[in-house]
C-alpha positions in Angstrom: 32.4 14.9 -22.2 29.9 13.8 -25.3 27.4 11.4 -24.3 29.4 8.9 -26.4 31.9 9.1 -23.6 29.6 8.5 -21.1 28.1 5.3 -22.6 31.9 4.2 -23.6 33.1 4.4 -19.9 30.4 1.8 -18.6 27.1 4.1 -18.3 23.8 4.5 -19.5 23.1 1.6 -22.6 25.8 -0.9 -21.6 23.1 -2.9 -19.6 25.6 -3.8 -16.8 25.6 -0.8 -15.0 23.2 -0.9 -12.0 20.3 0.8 -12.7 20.2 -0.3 -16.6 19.7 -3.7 -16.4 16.4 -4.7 -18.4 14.8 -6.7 -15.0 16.6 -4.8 -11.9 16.1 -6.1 -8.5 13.9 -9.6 -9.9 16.9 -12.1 -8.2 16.4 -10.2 -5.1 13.0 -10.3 -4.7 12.9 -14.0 -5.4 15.5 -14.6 -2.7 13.4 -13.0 0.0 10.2 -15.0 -0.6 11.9 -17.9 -1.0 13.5 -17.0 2.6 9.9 -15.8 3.9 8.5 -19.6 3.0 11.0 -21.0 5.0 10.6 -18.5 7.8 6.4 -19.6 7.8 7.5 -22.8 7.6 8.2 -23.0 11.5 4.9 -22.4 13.0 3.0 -24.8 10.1 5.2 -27.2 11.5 4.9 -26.5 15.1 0.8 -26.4 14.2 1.3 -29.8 12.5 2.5 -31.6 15.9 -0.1 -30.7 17.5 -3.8 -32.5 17.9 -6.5 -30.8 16.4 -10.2 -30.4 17.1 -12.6 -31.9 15.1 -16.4 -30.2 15.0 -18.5 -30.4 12.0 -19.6 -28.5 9.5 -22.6 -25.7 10.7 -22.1 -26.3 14.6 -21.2 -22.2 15.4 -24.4 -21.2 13.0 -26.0 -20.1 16.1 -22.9 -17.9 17.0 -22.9 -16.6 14.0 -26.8 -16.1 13.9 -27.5 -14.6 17.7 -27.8 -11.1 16.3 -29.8 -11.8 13.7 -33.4 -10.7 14.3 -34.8 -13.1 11.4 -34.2 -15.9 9.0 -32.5 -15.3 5.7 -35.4 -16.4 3.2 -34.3 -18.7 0.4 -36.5 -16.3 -2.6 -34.3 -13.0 -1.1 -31.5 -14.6 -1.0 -32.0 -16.3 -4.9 -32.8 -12.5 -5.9 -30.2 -10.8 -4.3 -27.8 -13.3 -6.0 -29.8 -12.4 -9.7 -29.0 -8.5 -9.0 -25.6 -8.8 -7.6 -24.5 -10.8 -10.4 -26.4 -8.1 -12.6 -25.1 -5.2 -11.5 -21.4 -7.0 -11.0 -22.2 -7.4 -15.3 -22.8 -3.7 -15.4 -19.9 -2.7 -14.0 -17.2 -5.0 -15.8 -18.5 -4.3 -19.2 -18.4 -0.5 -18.3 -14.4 -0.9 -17.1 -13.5 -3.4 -19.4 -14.8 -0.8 -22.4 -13.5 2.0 -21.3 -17.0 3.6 -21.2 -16.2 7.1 -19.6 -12.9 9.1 -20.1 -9.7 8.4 -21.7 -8.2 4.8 -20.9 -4.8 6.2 -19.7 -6.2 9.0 -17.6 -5.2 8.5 -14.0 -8.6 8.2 -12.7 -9.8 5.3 -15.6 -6.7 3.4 -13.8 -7.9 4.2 -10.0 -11.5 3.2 -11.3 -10.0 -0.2 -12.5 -8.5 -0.8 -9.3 -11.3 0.1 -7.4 -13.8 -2.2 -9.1 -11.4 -5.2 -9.2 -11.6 -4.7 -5.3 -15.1 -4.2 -5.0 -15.7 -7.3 -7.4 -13.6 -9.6 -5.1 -15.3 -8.2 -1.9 -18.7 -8.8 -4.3 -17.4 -13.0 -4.8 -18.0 -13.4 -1.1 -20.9 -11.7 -0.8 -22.1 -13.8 -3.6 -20.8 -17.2 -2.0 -22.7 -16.0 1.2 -26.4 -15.2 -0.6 -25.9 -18.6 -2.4 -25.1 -20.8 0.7 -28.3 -18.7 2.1 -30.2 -19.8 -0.6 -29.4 -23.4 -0.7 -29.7 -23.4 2.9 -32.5 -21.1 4.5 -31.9 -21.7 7.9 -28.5 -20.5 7.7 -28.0 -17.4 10.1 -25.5 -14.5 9.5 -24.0 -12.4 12.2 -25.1 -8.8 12.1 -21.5 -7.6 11.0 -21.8 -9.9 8.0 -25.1 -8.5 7.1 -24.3 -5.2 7.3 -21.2 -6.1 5.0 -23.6 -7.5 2.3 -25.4 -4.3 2.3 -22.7 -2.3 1.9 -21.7 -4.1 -1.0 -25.5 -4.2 -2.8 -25.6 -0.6 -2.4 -21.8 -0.1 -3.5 -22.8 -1.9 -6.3 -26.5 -0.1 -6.9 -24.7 3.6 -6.3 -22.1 2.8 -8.9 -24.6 1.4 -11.6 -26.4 4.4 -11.0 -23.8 6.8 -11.8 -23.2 4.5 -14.5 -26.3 5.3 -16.2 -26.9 8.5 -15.4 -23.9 9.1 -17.0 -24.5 7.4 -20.3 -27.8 9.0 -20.4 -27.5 12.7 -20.1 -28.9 14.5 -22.9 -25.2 15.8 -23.4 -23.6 13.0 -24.1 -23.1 13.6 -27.6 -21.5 17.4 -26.9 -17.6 17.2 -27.1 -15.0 19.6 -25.3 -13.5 20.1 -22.2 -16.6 20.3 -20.5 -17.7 16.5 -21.4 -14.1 15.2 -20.1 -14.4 17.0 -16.7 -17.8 15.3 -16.4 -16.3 12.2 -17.6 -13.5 12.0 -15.0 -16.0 13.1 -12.1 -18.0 10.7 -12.9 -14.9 7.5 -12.6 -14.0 9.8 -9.5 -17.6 8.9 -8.3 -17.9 5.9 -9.0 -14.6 4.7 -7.9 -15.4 6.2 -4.6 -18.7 4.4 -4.2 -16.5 1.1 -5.0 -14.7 2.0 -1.5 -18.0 2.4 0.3 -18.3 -1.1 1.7 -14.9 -1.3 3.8 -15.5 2.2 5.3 -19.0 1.8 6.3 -17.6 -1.4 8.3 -15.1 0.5 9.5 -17.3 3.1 10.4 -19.3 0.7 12.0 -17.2 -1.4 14.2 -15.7 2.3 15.8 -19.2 3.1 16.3 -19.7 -0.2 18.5 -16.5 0.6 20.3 -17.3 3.9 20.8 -20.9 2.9 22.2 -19.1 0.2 24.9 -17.0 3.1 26.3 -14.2 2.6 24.5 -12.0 5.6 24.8 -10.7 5.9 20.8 -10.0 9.4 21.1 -7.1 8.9 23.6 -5.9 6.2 22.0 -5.7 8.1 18.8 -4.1 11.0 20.3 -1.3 9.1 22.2 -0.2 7.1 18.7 -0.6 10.6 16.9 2.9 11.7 17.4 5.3 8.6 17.0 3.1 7.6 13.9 3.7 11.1 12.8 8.0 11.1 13.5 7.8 7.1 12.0 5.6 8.9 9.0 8.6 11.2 8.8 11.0 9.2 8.5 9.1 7.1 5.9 9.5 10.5 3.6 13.4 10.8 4.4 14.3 7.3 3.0 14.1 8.9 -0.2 17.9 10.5 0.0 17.5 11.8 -3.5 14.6 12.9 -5.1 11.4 13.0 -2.8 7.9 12.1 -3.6 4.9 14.8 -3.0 4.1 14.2 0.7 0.2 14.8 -0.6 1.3 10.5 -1.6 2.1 9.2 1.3 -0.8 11.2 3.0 -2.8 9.5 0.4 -1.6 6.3 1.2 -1.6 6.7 5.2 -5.2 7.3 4.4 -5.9 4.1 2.3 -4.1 1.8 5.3 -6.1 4.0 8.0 -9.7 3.3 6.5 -10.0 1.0 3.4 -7.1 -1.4 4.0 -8.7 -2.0 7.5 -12.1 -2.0 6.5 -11.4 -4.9 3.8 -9.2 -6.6 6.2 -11.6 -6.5 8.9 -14.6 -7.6 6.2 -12.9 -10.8 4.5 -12.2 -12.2 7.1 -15.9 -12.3 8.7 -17.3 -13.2 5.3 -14.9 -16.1 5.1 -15.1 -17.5 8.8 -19.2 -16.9 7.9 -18.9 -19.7 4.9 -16.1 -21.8 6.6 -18.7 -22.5 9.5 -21.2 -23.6 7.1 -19.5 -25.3 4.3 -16.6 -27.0 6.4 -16.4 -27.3 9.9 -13.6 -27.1 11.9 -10.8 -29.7 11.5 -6.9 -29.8 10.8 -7.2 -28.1 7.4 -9.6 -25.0 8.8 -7.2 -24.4 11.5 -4.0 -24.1 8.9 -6.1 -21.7 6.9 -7.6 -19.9 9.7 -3.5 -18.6 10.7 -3.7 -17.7 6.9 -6.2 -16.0 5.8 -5.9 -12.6 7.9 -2.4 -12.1 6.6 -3.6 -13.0 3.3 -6.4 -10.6 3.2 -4.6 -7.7 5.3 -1.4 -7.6 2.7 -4.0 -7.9 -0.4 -5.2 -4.8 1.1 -3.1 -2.9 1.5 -1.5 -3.9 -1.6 -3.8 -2.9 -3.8 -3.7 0.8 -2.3 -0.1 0.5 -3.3 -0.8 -0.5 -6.9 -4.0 1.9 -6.9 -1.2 5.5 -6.1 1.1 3.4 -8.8 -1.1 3.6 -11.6 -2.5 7.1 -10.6 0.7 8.8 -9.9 3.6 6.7 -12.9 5.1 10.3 -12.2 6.4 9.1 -8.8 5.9 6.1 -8.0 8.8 4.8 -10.9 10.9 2.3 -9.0 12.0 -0.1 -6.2 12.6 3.2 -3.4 9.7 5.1 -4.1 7.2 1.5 -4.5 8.8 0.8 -0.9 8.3 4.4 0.5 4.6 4.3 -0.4 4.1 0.8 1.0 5.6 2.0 4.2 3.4 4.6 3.9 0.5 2.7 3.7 1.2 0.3 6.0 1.8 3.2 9.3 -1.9 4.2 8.1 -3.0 0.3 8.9 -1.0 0.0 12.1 -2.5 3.5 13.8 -6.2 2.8 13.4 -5.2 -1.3 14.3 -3.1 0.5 17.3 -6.2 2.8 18.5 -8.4 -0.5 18.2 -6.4 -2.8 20.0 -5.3 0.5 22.6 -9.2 0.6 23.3 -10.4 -3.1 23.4 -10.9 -4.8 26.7 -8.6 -8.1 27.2 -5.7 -7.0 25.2 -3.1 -6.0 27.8 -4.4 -2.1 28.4 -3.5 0.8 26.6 0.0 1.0 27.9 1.4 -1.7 26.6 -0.6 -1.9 23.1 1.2 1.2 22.5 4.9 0.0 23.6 4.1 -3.1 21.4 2.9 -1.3 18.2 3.9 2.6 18.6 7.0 2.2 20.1 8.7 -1.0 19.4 7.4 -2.1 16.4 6.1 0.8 14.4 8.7 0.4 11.6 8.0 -2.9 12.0 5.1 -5.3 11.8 2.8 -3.2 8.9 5.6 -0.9 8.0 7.6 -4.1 7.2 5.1 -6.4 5.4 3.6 -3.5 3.1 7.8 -2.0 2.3 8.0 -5.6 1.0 4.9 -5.6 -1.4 5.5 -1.2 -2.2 8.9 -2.4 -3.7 7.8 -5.1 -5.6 5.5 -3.3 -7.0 7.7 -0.6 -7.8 10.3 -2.9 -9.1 8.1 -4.4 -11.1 7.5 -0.4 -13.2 11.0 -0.8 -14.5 9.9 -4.5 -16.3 9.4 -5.1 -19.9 7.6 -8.2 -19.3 4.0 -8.7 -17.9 5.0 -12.2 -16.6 8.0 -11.1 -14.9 6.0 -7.6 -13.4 3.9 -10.5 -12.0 5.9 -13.0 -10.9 7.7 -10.4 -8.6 5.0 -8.7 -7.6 3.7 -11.9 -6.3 7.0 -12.5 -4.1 6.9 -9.3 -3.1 2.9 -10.3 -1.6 4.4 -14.1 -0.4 7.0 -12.3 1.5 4.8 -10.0 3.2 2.4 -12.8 4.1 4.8 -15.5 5.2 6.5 -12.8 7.6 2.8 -11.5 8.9 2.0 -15.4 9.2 5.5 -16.3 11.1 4.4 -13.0 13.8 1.4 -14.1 14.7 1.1 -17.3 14.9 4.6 -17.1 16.7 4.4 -13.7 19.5 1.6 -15.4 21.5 3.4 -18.8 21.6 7.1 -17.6 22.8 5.9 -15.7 25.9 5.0 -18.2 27.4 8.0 -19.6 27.7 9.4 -16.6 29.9 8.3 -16.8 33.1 9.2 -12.8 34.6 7.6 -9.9 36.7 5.3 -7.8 34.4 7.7 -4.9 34.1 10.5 -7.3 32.9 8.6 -9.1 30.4 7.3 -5.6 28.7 10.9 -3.7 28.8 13.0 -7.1 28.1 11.6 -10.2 27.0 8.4 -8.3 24.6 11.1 -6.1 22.6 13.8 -9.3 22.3 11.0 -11.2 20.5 9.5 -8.7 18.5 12.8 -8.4 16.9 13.4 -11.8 16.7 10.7 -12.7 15.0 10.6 -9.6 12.4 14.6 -9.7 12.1 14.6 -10.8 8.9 11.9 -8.4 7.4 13.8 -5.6 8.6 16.6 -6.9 6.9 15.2 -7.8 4.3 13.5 -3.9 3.6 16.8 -2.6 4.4 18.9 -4.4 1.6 16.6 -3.3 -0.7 16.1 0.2 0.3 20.1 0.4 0.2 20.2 -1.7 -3.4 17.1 1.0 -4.7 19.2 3.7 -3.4 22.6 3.2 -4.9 20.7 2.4 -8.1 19.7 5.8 -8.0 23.1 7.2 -7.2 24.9 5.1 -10.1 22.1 6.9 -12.1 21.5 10.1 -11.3 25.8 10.2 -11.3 25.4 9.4 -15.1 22.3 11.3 -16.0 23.2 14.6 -14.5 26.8 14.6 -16.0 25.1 14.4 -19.0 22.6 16.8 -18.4 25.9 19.1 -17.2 27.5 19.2 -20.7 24.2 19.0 -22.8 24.5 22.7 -23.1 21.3 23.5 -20.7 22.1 25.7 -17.7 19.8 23.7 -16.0 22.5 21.8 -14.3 26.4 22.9 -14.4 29.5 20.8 -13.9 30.0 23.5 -10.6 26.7 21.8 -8.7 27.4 17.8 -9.2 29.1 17.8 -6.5 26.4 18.8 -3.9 23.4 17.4 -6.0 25.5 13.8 -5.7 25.9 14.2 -2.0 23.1 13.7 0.4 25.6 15.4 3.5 26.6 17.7 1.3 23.2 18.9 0.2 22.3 18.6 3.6 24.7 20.8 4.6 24.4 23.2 1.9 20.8 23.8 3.5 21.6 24.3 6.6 24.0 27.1 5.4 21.0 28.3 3.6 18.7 28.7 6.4 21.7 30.2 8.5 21.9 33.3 6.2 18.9 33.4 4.8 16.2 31.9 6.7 13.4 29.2 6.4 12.5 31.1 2.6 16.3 31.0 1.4 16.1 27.3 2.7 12.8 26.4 1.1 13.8 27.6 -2.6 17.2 26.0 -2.5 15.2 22.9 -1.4 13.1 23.0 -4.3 15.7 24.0 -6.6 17.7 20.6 -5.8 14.3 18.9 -6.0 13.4 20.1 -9.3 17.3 19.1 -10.5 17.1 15.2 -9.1 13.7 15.2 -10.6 15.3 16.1 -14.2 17.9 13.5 -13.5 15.3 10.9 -12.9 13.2 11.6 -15.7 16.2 11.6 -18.1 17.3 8.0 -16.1 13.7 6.2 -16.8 13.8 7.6 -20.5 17.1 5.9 -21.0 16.0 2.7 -19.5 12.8 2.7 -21.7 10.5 1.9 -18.6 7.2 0.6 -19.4 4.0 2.1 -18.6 6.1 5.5 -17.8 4.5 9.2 -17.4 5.0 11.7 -20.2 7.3 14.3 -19.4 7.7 17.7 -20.9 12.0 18.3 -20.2 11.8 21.9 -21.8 9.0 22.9 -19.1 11.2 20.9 -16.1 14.3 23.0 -17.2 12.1 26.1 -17.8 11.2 25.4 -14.0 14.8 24.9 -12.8 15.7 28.6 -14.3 12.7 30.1 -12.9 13.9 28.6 -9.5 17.7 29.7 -10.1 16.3 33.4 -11.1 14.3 33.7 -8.2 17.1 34.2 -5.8 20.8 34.4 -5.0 22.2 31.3 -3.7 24.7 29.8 -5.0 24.3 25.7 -4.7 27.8 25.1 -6.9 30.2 26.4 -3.8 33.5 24.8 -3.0 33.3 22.8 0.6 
């Protein structure tokens, strides 16, 4: 069959066929924040019918300043603002000209990323000096002061590696030798733009660990179902898998910087909120707000930040979803050990039925799948206003859900009046499902919509690839490359007669052929924004694979 044929029988280039459609999966996405409103709408309301407290603006200053040894001094405060806003200058001009490396090089994008993150951490540090300049006697808790200094010297580190870039004496020398420095030099400096969430990380386990808090336990004991959930994350792909180096990567960003910057925000917001308004109706609605706002802007942007640095992979709405899963079981098991170890919240035992047991691939999981496939839908978009627009429902989703949960799970059990070990086997699970329900869902449909897109297309692009005349792939192996059982099965056979080695190289053999497939499907579609790829060296590989050993993946069944 010519690849005429193919397009003649309703395949690639008819733009009807799932997977070709010029703006796949928009409708869908729109659906599901318009349904995530609705769902937040119920505790607004429910916060709405009640009376709310009135105290004015700078009563908790003292709270806020009891471990503060000294005043904040209006002239520090006016000069920190002068060099923060300096070095912030520094900085943008440095990104937004493209001063080191090549613009399209995977670390200029991280680097962009990273300082768009440090800059908004840098807007509330700068709203923070200014109210302490206007207003000297204003006090800062000891948490908010050591999140300003993490950000000064962020800020300071990366200017410096700035400069000493620019002025080496080698600057003018071209080769390879300049790039490498070039690109450790953005690996540096993107790096030091992560400094200020970590050290506050870093710094709230350290005061739990000084109160007797016992992390290590609690880190242990979620170590092995975040492990089977993390797993499980990596098998939704049921046809060509991601590197698991990504979803390492981004268990690692949801472990350390998407806590850190959800932990910081919030402080640095209830710090100005004290001063500036008070506490009345309005504070109290965006009090519920603001955590799931700043948590899902997290660990969002570690989403977009392996996007941009691995196009190879991350190229649609199932591998956008699989890495925001990913990212989100690295925010709920450092949230899970924090919770496991703090005094007042229930005891270890039933944090860890709550969030490593009944809602693991829930809760997180759920909220960041949400943004990871709108994000990832939003690669196979021709137009910026339409990446953003559902990019932003993927984020309003995530945060109504997150909004709904808890303003909603310490509300309903109250209603139940049972015996302990009723209300933790029964009554918890019931309403952790009720009131996530509909994110599951909602993940679901389009994990199952991102998957048969990839069937429809891999169906099309591997015929093709059958009777191009390549012995990459033959007409004899459709058949089990189209089949998720049946390549399933196929391994097992595999490790039957040959062992974990025979199993291993058919494995990467089948990977290597859905890769080709999926390569040859974004081509067709045009995708914006896509990675280069070399399809002599990918069918080179496939034949080095084949020649490597003796099993044969095209056998009858």
């Amino acid at each position: 069959m010519t690849r005429e044929l193919i397009r003649a029988s309703g395949g690639r280039g008819t733009g009807r066929t799932a997977g070709y459609e010029p703006d796949p999966h928009r409708r869908i996405l729109v659906i599901c924040a318009v349904i995530g409103g609705v769902l937040a709408l119920v505790p607004f309301l429910l916060f709405l019918s009640k009376p709310a407290l009135e105290i004015q603006a700078g009563a908790f200053s003292e709270s806020f300043g009891a471990a503060a040894s000294t005043r904040s001094r209006s002239f520090t405060a006016g000069f920190l603002v002068v060099i923060r806003l300096l070095m912030l200058f520094i900085l943008y001009r440095a990104v937004r000209h493209r001063r080191l490396a090549s613009p399209d090089a995977p670390v200029t994008r991280a680097l962009v990323v990273m300082a768009a993150a440090l800059a908004t951490l840098s807007a509330f540090h700068l709203m923070v000096a200014a109210v302490q300049f206007v207003r000297p006697e204003y006090q800062v808790s000891e948490m908010v002061s050591a999140n300003m200094n993490a950000g000064l010297s962020a800020l300071l580190l990366a200017c410096l590696i700035l400069g000493g870039d620019r002025l080496h004496p080698s600057r003018a020398a071209d080769g390879e030798r300049l790039r490498r420095r070039d690109r450790n030099s953005q690996l540096w400096i993107a790096l030091a733009c992560a400094l200020p969430p970590i050290a506050l990380l870093i710094k709230m386990i350290h005061a739990r660990a000084e109160s007797g808090a016992d992390l290590v336990s609690a880190a242990l004991l979620s170590l092995p179902t975040t492990a089977i959930a993390l797993w499980a994350v990596h098998r939704m792909q049921r046809h060509r898998r991601m590197p698991f180096r990504l979803l390492i990567a981004g268990f690692g960003w949801g472990a350390t910087v998407a806590v850190g910057y959800g932990m910081a925000l919030p402080v640095l917001y209830n710090s100005l909120s004290d001063q500036l308004l008070g506490f009345n109706r309005f504070v109290a609605i965006i009090d519920g707000v603001e955590v799931p706002v700043f948590e899902e802007l997290a660990k969002g942007v570690g989403v977009l930040l392996i996007a941009v640095v691995a196009r190879r992979w991350v190229t649609d709405l199932v591998s956008g979803l699989v890495v925001g899963a990913s990212v989100g079981l690295g925010f709920n098991f450092l949230e899970s050990m924090l919770y496991m170890s703090a005094p007042g919240t229930g005891g270890a035992v039933y944090q860890h039925w709550l969030r490593q047991v009944v809602g693991i691939m829930l809760m997180h999981v759920a909220f960041s799948a949400l943004v990871g496939a709108a994000i990832g839908a939003a690669r196979q978009m021709r137009n910026p206003r339409t990446r953003l627009v559902v990019i932003c429902c993927g984020l309003l989703t995530a945060i109504c859900g997150h909004y709904l949960y808890n303003s909603l799970i310490s509300l309903l059990p109250l209603k139940f009046r049972v015996s302990e070990p009723v209300f933790a086997m029964v009554v918890l699970p019931f309403l952790v499902l009720l009131l996530l329900s509909p994110l599951l869902v909602m993940y679901l449909v389009l994990l199952r919509r991102g998957l048969r897109y990839q069937s429809t297309a891999l169906a099309i692009e591997l015929r093709h690839e059958a009777n191009s005349g390549h012995d990459a792939v033959t007409a004899a192996e459709l058949p089990v490359l189209l089949n998720p059982a049946r390549r399933f099965r196929t391994l097992v056979d595999a490790f039957l007669r040959g062992g974990p080695l025979a199993y291993r190289r058919l494995s990467r053999l089948y990977q290597a052929q859905l890769d080709l497939g999926m390569c040859h499907w974004h081509q067709a579609r045009q995708d914006p924004d896509g990675a280069e790829v070399d399809f002599t060296d990918l069918r080179r590989r496939i034949q080095d694979l084949k020649a490597g050993h003796e099993i044969r993946t095209g056998r009858d069944r």
